[in-house]
C-alpha positions in Angstrom: 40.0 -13.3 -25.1 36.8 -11.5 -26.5 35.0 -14.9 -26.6 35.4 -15.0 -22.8 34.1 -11.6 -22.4 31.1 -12.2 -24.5 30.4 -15.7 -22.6 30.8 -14.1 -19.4 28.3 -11.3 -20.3 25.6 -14.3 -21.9 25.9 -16.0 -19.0 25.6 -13.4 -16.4 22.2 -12.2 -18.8 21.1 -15.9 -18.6 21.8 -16.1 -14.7 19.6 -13.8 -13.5 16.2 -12.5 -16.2 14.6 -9.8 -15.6 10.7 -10.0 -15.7 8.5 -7.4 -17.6 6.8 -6.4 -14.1 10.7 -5.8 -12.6 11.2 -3.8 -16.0 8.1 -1.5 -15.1 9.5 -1.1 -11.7 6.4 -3.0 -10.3 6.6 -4.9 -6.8 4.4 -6.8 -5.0 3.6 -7.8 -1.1 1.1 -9.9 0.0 1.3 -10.9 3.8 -0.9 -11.3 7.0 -0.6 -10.5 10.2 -2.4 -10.9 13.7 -4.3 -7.9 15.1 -6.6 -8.2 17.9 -7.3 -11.9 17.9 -7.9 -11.5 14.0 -5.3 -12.2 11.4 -5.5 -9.3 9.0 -4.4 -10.0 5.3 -2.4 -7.5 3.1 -1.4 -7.1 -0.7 0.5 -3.8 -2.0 1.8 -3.3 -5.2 3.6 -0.3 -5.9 3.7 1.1 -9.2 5.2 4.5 -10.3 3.8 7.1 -8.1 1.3 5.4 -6.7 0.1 2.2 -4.5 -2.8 -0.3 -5.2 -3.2 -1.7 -1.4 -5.8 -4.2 -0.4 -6.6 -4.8 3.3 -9.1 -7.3 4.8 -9.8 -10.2 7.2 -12.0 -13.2 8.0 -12.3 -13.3 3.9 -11.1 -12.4 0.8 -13.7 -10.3 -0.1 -13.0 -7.2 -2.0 -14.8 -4.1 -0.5 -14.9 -1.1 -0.9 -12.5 0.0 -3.2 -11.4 4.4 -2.8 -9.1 6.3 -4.6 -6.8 9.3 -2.8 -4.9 11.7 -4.8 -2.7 14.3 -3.2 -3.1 18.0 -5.5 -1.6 21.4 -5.2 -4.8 22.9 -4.4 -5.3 21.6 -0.8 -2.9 20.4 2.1 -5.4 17.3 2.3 -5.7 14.8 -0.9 -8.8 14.3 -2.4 -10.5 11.3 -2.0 -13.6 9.2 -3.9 -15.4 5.9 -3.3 -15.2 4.1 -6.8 -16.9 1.1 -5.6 -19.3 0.9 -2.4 -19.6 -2.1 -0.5 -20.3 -1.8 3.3 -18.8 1.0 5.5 -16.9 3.9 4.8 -13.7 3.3 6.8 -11.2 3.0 4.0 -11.8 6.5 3.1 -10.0 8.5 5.6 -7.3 6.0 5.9 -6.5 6.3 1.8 -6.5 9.8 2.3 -4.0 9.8 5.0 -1.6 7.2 3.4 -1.9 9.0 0.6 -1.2 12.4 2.1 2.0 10.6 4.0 3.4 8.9 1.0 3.0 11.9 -1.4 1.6 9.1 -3.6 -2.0 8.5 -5.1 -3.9 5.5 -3.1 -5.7 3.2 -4.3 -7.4 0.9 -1.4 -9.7 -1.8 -1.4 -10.9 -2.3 2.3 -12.7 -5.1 3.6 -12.4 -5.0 7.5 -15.3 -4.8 10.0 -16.9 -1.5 10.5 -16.8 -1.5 13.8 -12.7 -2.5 14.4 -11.2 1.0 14.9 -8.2 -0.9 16.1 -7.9 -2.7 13.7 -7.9 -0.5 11.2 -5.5 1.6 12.9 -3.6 -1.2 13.2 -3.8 -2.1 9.5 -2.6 1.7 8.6 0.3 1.5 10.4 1.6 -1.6 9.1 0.9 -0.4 5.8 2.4 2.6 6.1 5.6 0.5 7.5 5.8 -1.9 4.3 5.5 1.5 2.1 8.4 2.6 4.1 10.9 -0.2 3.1 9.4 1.0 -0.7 11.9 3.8 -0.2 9.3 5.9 -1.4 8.5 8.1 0.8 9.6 11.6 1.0 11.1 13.5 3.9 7.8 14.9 5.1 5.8 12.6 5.1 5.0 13.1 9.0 5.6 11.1 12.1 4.6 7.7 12.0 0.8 6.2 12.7 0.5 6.1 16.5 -2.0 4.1 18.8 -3.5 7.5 19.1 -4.5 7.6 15.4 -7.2 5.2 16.1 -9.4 8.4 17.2 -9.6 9.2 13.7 -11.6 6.3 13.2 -14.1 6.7 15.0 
């Protein structure tokens, strides 16, 4: 009988291995989507407290890459371009992913400069994969509308 119980247990350890990203509690999304006649392309990872997102379209270019932390000090998170490359547009949409995950942002952007519904676009399905991470808290605010796009502009 305790031969059974150990096979059972070796093959229920051999049935399904666990990989060392799984065992960090890393997880990965990479999709694309149509927005305004252009097909936008997304990857997320989500590691402990905090999201690596890249967003971009007509090419896999990286961007610009920013980086948004929420603090204690201010209601807003602070945000820095780490590397410049083209427009400024992922800026204020790190900061307000990261303000309504809770979570530090890290966004490489590559759309056009000139695409505020696009981008607005892009946020909001961003902010709707982050959801099904279960990780965001109870406040995190209503969800991006079409009127969010003002912000981009």
């Amino acid at each position: 009988m305790a031969e059974q119980g150990v096979k059972a247990g070796a093959e229920a350890a051999e049935a399904t291995p666990v990989t060392h990203e799984q065992q960090l509690g890393i997880v990965q999304r990479c999709f694309s989507e149509e927005a305004s006649d252009v097909v936008v392309h997304f990857q997320i990872i989500k590691f402990e407290q905090q999201y690596y997102v890249w967003v971009g379209c007509n090419s896999a270019a990286f961007g610009s890459l920013y980086a948004a932390v929420p603090t204690k000090f201010d209601p807003q998170p602070s945000v820095a371009q780490l590397i410049t490359k083209g427009g400024d547009a992922g800026a204020l949409m790190a900061q307000r992913l990261s303000k309504r995950t809770g979570c530090q942002i890290f966004l490489a952007c590559s759309l056009p400069s000139n695409s505020s519904s696009i981008e607005a676009f892009a946020e909001r399905r961003i902010l709707q994969e982050i959801r099904e991470f279960d990780c965001l808290p109870s406040s995190s605010g209503p969800p991006v509308s079409e009127d969010d796009s003002k912000h981009y502009a």
